[in-house]
C-alpha positions in Angstrom: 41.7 21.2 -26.3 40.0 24.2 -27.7 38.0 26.6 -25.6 34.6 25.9 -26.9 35.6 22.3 -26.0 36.7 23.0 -22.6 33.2 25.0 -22.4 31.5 21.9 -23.1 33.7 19.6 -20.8 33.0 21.7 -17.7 29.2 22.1 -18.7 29.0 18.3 -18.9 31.0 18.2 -15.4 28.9 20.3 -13.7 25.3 18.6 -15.1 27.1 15.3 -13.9 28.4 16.2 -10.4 24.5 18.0 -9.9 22.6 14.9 -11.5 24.7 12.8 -8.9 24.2 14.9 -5.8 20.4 15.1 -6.3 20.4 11.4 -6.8 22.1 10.7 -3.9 20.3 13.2 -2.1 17.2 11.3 -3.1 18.8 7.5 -1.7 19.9 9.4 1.8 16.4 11.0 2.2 14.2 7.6 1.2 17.3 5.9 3.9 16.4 8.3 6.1 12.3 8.0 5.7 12.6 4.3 5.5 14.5 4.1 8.7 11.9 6.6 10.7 8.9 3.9 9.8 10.9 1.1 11.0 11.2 2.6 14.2 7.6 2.6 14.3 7.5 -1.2 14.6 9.6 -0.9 17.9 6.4 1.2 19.5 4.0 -2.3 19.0 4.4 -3.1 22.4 2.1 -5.6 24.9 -0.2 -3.3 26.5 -3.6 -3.4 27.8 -6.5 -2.7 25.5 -7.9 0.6 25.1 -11.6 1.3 24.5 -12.5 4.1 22.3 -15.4 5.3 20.4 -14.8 3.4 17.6 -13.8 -0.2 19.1 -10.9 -1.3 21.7 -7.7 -0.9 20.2 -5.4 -3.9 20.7 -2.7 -3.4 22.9 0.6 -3.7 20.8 -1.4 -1.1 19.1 -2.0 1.7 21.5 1.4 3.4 21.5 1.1 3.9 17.8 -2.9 4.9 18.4 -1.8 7.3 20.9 1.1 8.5 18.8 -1.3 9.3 16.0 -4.4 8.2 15.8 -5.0 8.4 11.9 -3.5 4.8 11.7 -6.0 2.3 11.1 -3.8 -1.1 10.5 -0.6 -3.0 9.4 0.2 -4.4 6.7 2.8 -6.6 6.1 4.5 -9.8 3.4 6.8 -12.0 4.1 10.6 -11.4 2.4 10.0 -8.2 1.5 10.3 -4.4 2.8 6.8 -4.1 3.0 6.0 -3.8 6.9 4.6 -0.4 7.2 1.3 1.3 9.2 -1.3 2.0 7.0 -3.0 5.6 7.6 -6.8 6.7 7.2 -7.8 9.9 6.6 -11.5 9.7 5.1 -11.7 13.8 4.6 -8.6 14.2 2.8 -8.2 10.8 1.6 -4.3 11.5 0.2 -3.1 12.9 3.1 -0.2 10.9 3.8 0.9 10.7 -0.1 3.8 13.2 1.3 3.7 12.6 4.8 5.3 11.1 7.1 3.7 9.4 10.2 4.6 12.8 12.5 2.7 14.7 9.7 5.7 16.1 8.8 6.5 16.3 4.8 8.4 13.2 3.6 8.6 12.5 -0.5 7.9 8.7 0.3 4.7 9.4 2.5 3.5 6.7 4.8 1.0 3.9 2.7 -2.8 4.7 3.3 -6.4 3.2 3.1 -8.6 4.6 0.4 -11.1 7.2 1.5 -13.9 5.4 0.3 -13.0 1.9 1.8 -14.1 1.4 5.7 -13.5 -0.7 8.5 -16.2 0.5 10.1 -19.3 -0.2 7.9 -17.2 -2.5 6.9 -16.5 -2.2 3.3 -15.6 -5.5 1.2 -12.7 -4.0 -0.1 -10.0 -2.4 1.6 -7.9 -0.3 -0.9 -4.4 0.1 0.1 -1.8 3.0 -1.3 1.9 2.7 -1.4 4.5 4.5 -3.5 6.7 2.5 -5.7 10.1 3.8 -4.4 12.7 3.9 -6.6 15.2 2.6 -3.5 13.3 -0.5 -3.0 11.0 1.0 0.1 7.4 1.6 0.3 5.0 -0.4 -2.1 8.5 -1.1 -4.5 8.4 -4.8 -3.5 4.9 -5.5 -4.1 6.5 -6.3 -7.9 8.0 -9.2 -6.9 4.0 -10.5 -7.5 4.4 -10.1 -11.3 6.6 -13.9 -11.0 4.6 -16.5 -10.3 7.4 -18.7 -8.7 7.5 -15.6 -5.8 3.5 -15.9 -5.4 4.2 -19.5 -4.8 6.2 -18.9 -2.3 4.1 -16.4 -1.3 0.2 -17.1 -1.0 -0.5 -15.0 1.6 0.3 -11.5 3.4 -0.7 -10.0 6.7 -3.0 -6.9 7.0 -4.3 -5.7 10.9 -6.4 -3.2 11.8 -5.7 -1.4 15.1 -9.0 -2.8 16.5 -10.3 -6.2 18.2 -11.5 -8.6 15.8 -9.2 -7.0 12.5 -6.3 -9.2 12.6 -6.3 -11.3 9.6 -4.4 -13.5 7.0 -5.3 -12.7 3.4 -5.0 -15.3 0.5 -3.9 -13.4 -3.1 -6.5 -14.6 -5.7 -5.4 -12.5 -8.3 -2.2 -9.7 -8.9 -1.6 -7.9 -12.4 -0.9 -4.7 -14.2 -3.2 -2.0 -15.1 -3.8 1.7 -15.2 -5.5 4.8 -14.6 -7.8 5.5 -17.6 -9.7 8.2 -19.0 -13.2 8.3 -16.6 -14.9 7.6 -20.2 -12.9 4.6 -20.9 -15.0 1.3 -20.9 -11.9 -0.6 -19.5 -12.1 -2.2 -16.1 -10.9 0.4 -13.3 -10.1 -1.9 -10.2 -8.9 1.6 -8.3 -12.7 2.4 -8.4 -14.0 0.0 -6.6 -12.6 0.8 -2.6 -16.0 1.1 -1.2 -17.6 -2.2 -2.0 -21.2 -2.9 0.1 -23.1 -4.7 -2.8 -23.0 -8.3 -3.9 -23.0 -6.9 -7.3 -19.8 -4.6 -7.4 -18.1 -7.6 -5.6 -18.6 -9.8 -8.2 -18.0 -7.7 -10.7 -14.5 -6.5 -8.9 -13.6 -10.1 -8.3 -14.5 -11.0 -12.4 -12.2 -7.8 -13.2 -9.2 -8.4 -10.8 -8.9 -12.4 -12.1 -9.7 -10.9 -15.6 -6.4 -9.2 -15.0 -4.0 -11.2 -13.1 -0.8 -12.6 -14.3 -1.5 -16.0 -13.6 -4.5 -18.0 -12.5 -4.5 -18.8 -8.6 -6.9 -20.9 -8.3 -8.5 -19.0 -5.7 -11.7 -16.8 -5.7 -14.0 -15.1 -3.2 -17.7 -14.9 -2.7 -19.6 -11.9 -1.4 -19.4 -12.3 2.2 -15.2 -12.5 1.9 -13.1 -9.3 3.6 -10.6 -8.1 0.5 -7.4 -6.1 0.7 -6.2 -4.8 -2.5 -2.3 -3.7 -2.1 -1.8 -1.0 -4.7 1.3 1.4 -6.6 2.9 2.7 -9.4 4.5 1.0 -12.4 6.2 2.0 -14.8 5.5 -0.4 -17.9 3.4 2.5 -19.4 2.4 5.4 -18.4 0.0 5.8 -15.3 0.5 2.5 -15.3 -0.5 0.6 -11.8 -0.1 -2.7 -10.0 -2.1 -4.5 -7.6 -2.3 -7.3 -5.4 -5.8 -9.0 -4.7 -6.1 -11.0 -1.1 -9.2 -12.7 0.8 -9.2 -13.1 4.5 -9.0 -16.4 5.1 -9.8 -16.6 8.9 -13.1 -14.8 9.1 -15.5 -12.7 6.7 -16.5 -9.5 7.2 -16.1 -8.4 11.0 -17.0 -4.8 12.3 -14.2 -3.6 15.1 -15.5 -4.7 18.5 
């Protein structure tokens, strides 16, 4: 082998062996991230309630509260990863896009309400973000939407807030791709529409979400209806986005108590 050759060999050896560290560097870390938010779950414990100035927290929620009180809920869907706290932080709405839940910085983050959408007032649309891990965590699984046969099998999910009277089932009317488009695009932006208090913006989010979705439901929703829309990354195009649409099926709109 000549030397430019052997040059070349040990170049290409050296890219390899880095481009393999990093990327198992990468799987270790999102192991290691995933495995700190399942631990979470284990704090949901039966307590008493506790009364704040914002409503009475539930009691399997209180440890979690008290741990940090930025979390607002929990969402979860069956047969999936996706079982996670969800985090608000209306002044600086992307906080926990690389956070972890001890505040500490963490490339998968912990998924978080929209600053825009409210419990509170409430909002008819609560906008949930979750990163589209590469290792199959986070928001990743939410894809499994895209097949019709999964949401099937698969008509509802689970989102709580921490406070009396937020527990709810949610029924998915609608799931599709989209994106994030120039502000002077005409095309529907569904990301745009987390803080929802008129009939007509409901409508007209409800007309645009079935307009998009991969498959008819069936379902729809009527001003009045509580929606969660699950949101992340994909990667068909770039900035590319998918979304799942859900109405709660056991109450409508319900401030915390």
């Amino acid at each position: 082998m000549s030397l430019g050759r052997k040059i070349i060999f040990v170049i290409c050896l050296i890219v390899f062996v880095g481009s393999a560290g990093m990327l198992l560097n990468y799987f270790l870390t999102g192991m290691r991230e995933q495995s700190s938010l399942e631990d979470l779950a284990k704090l949901k414990a039966e307590r008493d309630d506790l009364k704040t100035d914002k409503g009475t927290v539930i009691g399997k929620y209180v440890d979690l509260y008290e741990a940090n009180s930025d979390i607002i809920g929990w969402i979860q869907v069956e047969d999936t990863k996706i079982d996670y706290p969800i985090m608000w932080t209306p002044d600086d709405g992307e906080y926990y896009l690389h956070r972890n839940f001890q505040k500490e910085q963490a490339s998968s983050g912990v998924p978080f309400m929209d600053a825009a959408s409210d419990i509170f007032v409430p909002t008819s649309n609560f906008l949930l973000y979750g990163h589209n891990m590469k290792n199959g965590t986070m928001f990743h699984d939410l894809l499994k939407y895209k097949d019709k046969d999964f949401y099937q099998a698969h008509k509802t999910f689970r989102f709580d807030t921490i406070y009396k009277g937020g527990q709810g089932t949610y029924e998915v009317i609608a799931a599709g791709y989209s994106k994030i488009y120039p502000e002077d695009s005409n095309a529907f932006k569904y990301y745009q529409y987390a803080g929802i208090t008129s009939e007509s913006d409901f409508n007209e989010y409800v007309k645009g979400v079935k307009s998009l979705s991969q498959y008819n439901t069936d379902v729809t929703a009527e001003y009045g209806d509580q929606l969660v829309t699950l949101s992340t990354c994909a990667y068909h195009e770039k900035n590319g986005r998918f979304f799942v649409v859900g109405k709660r099926t056991d109450a409508r709109q319900v401030k915390p108590q």
